[in-house]
TITIMAR-40799 format. One record per residue (C-alpha): x, y, z. Coordinates in steps of 0.02 Angstrom, whole numbers, padded with zeros to 5 digits, always signed. Last residue first. Example, Ala and Ser with C-alpha at 12.3 -4.5 7.8 and 13.67 -1.06 7.14 Angstrom:
residues 2
+00684-00053+00357
+00615-00225+00390
//
This chain:
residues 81
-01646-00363-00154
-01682-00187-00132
-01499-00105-00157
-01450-00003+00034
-01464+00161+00050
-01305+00273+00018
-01223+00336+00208
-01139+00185+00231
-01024+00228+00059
-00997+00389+00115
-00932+00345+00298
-00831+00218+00218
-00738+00332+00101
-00715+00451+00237
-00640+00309+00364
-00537+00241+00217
-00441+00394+00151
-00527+00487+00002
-00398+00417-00123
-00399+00236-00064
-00581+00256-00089
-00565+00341-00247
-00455+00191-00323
-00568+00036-00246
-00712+00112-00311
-00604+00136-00480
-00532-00035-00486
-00700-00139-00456
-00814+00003-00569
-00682-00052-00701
-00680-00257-00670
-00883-00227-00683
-00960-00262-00510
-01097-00389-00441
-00948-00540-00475
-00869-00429-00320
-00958-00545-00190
-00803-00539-00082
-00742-00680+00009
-00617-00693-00129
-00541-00520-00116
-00482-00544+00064
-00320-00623-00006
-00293-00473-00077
-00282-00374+00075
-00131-00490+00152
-00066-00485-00016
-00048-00304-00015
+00026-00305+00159
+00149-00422+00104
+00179-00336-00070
+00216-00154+00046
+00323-00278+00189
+00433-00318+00029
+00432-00149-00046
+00498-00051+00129
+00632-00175+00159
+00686-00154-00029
+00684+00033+00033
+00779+00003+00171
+00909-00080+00078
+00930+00050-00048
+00937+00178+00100
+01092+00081+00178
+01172+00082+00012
+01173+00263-00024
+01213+00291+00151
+01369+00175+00138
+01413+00260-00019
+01374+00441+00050
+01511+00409+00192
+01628+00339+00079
+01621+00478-00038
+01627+00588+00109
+01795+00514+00188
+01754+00384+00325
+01893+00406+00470
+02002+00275+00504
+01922+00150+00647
+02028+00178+00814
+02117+00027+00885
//
């Protein structure tokens, strides 16, 4: 037996609801994959940093794009200890 037709309304409805489910999808595996980096957080020594110079390295580098961030920060001599 043949399915009736979807009118548009219908059609956009369904879509409508498909692409609110996706993007639930797409903001669960986003907090997973943010956890997953945050967990990394306290293996780092970042007591050395104010909460501010924390947030904005962290900001410009996810701004530049990892690799160039990273090839600017390895580039800066190290602190004498």
């Amino acid at each position: 037996m043949d399915m009736p037709k979807q009118t548009d309304r219908e059609r956009l409805a369904d879509l409508e609801s498909r692409r609110r489910k996706l993007d639930d999808e797409v903001e669960i595996a986003r907090r997973a994959l943010r956890g997953k980096y945050a967990a990394l957080v306290p293996e780092l020594a970042v007591e050395t940093l104010t909460e501010r110079e924390f947030r904005d390295l962290l900001g410009q580098a996810i701004r530049a794009g990892g690799a160039p961030a990273l090839a600017a920060l390895k580039a800066l001599p190290a602190l004498p200890r």
